[in-house]
N, C-alpha and C positions, 0 to 999 in steps of 0.2 A: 563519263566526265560530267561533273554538276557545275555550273557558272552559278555563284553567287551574287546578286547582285544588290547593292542596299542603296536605295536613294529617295532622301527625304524632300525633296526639291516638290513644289507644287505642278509641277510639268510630269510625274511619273507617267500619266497616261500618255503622253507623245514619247516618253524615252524609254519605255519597255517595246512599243514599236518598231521603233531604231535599232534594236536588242537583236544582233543576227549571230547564235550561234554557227560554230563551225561544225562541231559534231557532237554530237550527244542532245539531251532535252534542256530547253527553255524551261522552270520553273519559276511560277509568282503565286504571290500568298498575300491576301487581302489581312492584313492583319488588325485591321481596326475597326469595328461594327459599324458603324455610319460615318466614314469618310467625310469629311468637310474639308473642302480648301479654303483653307487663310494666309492668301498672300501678305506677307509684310512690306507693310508702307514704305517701310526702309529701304527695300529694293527700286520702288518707284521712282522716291526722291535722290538715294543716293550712291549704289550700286549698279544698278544695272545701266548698259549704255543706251544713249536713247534709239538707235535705231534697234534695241532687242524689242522685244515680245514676250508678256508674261502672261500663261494662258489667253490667248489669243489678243489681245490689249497691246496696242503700242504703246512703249515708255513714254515714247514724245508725246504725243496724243495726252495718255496720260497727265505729263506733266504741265501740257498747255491748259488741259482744264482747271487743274489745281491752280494754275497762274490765273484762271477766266475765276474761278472762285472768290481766292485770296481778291484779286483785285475788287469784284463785286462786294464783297465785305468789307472790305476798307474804303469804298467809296459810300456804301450804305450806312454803316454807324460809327466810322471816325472821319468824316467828312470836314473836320475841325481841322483836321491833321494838319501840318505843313512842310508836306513833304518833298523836298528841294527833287532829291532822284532815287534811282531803283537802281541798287544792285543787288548782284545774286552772290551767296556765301552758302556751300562750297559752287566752285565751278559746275556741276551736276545741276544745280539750280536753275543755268541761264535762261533755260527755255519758261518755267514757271517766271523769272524776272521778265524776261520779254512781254510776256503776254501781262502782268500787271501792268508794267511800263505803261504797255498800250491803252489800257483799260483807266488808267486815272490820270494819261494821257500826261505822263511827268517824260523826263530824259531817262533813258538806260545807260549805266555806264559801267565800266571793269574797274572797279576800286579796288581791288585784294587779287592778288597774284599768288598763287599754291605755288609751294618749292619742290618742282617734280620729281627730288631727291631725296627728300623727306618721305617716310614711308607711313603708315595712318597710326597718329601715335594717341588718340584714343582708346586703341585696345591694350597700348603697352599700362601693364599692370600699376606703376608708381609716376607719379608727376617727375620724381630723378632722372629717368632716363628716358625723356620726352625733349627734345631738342628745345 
């Protein structure tokens, strides 16, 4: 018995691990000459939950810094700004919102409410059949 198994995820080396056949051999095949992981951003800010882990990184963590970032740049060269408050747009956001919050020392608030019935209509194909 062969177990195929195909998985492009940047975590393959923890999830061939995981990998317990029941009978017969494990096969894996390095298929690309120098491997690089490049995680996408996307996952950080918008996908992933924050108590995950993406190669070894916490999302949250993660996304606190990007908040400690953003906010240090926006207090560093648009210091003009007049920025009443901070919200975060999608809800995946709040944690980078928080910590800007914090950091230019404005209010945090929930302005926009996601319709948790509504499915992610970004990837639908036409603006028509987009609610």
């Amino acid at each position: 018995m062969i177990r195929l198994v195909l998985n492009f995820c940047a975590m393959w080396r923890r999830a061939k691990r995981s990998i317990l056949p029941e009978k017969g051999q494990l096969y894996t095949r390095q298929c690309a000459d120098n491997p690089v992981s490049n995680p996408c951003l996307f996952e950080y800010v918008y996908f992933a939950r924050p108590d995950s882990f993406i190669d070894k990184i916490s999302v949250y963590s993660a996304r606190v810094n990007m908040g400690t970032k953003l906010g240090e740049k926006i207090a560093r060269e648009w210091e003009d700004l007049d920025i009443d408050v901070v919200i975060p747009i999608p809800e995946t956001s709040c944690d980078i919102a928080l910590e800007i919050a914090r950091i230019l020392d404005k209010p945090y608030r929930q302005g926009f409410v996601k319709n948790r019935y509504v499915g992610r209509t970004f990837i639908m194909p036409g603006q028509q059949l987009r609610p």
